[in-house]
C-alpha positions in Angstrom: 107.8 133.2 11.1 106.6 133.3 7.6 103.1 133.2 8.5 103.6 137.0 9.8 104.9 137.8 6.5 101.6 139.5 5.3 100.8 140.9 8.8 104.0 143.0 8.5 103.8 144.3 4.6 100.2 145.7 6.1 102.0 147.1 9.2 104.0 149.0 6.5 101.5 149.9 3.9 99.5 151.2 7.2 102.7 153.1 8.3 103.3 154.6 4.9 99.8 155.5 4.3 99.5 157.4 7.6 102.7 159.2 6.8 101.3 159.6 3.4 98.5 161.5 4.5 100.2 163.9 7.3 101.0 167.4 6.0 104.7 167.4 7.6 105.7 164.2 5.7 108.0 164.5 2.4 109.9 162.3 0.2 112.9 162.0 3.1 110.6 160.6 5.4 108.9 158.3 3.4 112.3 156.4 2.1 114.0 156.4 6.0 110.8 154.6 6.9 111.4 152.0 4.3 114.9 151.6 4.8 114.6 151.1 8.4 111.7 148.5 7.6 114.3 146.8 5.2 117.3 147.1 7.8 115.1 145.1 10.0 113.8 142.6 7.9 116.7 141.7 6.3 118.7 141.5 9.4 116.0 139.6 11.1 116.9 137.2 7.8 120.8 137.1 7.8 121.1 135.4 10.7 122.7 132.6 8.3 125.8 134.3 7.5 126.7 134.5 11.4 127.0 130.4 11.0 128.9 130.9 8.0 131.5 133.6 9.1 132.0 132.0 12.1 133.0 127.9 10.8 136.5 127.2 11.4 138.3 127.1 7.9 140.6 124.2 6.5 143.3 127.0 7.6 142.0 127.9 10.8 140.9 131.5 10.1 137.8 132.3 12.1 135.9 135.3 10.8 133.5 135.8 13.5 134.6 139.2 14.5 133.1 140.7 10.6 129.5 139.0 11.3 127.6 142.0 13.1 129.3 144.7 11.0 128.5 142.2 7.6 125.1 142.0 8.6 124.6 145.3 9.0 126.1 146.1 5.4 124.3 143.8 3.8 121.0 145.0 5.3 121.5 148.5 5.1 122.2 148.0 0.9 119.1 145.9 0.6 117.4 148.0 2.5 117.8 150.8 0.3 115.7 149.0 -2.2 112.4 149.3 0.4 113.8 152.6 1.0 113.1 153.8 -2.8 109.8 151.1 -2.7 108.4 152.8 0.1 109.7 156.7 -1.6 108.4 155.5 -4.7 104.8 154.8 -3.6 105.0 158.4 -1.2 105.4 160.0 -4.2 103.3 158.4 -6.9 100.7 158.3 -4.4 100.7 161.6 -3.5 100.3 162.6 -7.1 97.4 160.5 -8.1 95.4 161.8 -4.9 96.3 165.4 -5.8 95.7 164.9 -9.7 92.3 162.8 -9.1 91.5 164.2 -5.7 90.7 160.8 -4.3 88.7 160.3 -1.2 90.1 157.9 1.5 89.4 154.6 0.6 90.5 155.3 -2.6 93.9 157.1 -1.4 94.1 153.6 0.2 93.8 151.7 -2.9 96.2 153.9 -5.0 98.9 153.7 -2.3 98.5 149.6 -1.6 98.1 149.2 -5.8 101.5 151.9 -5.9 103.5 149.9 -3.1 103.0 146.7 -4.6 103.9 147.2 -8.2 106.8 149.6 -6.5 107.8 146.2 -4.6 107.6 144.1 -7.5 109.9 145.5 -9.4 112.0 146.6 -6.9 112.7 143.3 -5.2 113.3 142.0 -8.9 115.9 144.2 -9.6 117.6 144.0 -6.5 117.6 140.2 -7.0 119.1 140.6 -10.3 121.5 143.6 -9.4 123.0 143.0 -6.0 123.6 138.7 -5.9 122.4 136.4 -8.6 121.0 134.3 -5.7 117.3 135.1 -4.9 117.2 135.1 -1.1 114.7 136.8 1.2 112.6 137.8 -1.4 108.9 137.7 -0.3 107.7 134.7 -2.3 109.8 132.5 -0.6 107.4 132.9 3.1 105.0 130.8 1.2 106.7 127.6 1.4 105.0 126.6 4.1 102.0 126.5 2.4 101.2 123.6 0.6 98.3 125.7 -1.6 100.6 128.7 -2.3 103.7 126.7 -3.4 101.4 124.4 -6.0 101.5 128.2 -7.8 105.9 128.2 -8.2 105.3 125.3 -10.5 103.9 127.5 -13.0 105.3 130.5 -12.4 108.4 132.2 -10.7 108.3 132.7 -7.1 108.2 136.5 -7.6 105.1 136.3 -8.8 104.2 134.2 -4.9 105.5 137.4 -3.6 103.0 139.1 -5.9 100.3 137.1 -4.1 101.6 137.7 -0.8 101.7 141.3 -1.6 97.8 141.2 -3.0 96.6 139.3 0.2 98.5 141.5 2.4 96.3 144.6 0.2 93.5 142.6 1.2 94.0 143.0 4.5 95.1 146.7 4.9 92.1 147.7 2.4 89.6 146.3 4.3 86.3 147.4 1.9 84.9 144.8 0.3 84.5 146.4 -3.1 88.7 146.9 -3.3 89.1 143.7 -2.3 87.1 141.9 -5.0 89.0 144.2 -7.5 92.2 142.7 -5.8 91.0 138.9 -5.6 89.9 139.5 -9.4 93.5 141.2 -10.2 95.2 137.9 -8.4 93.1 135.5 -10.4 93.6 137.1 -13.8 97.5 136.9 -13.0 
């Protein structure tokens, strides 16, 4: 449901920041949580290629028996990409909110403002380095929304998953001070 799409980026950024701020956590922790994330969204996603793999061919080879294992491939390597977004912002974070010694709200910022430059650039590159073919990537949940798509004539649909990312901040900050910083930051873009 694309509508949850912002509910579960705050689920994560929630999840990560928790971790974040646990003495226990490290580096390791932070980029299994992220590829797990990924190995579930992604997989929740592919549920296409099942429908491809399994169509009868013009030579009657069916192909149904790779569709679990090609799922789980294919997730797994683009979940690697959350996996360094989400290991990314663990450590960045944690070395802002040592170097500045940050109080909570703004540890909260610095890791939501971390994750989503971290996811930016990260779902970019794995659009451009895994399949020239731009599918799943986060702008795409707003196509359901008439307001949000008026924004892809303009600009590229990374930069919807920009705003999905900045709305989903919104909603994990949750101080209203942050969040006009945030609305500001969308508006400039």
């Amino acid at each position: 449901n694309p509508t949850a799409i912002p509910l579960a980026f705050t689920v994560l950024l929630a999840l990560l920041s928790i971790t974040i701020s646990q003495k226990s956590y490290n580096f390791k922790n932070s980029f299994a949580l992220g590829l797990y994330f990924g190995i579930g969204h992604f997989s929740t996603g592919l549920y296409w290629i099942t429908n491809a793999l399994s169509a009868t061919t013009a030579v009657s080879l069916n192909y149904s028996h790779c569709t679990i294992p090609a799922i789980f491939f294919i997730s797994t390597i683009c979940g690697l990409y959350i996996g360094f977004t989400t290991a990314s912002t663990y450590s960045l974070s944690l070395y802002l909110k040592e170097k500045y010694r940050f109080n909570k709200n703004q540890s909260r910022l610095c890791t939501s403002l971390c994750f989503t430059v971290f996811w930016f650039v990260n779902e970019t590159w794995r659009v451009q380095t895994i399949i020239p073919f731009p599918w799943l990537i986060l702008g795409q949940a707003s196509q359901y929304s008439i307001h949000l798509m008026q924004v892809a004539a303009i600009c590229p649909i990374s930069v919807l998953g920009l705003i999905i990312l900045c709305i989903s901040l919104t909603l994990y900050v949750r101080n209203f001070h942050y969040t006009c910083i945030i609305a500001f930051s969308i508006v400039s873009i």
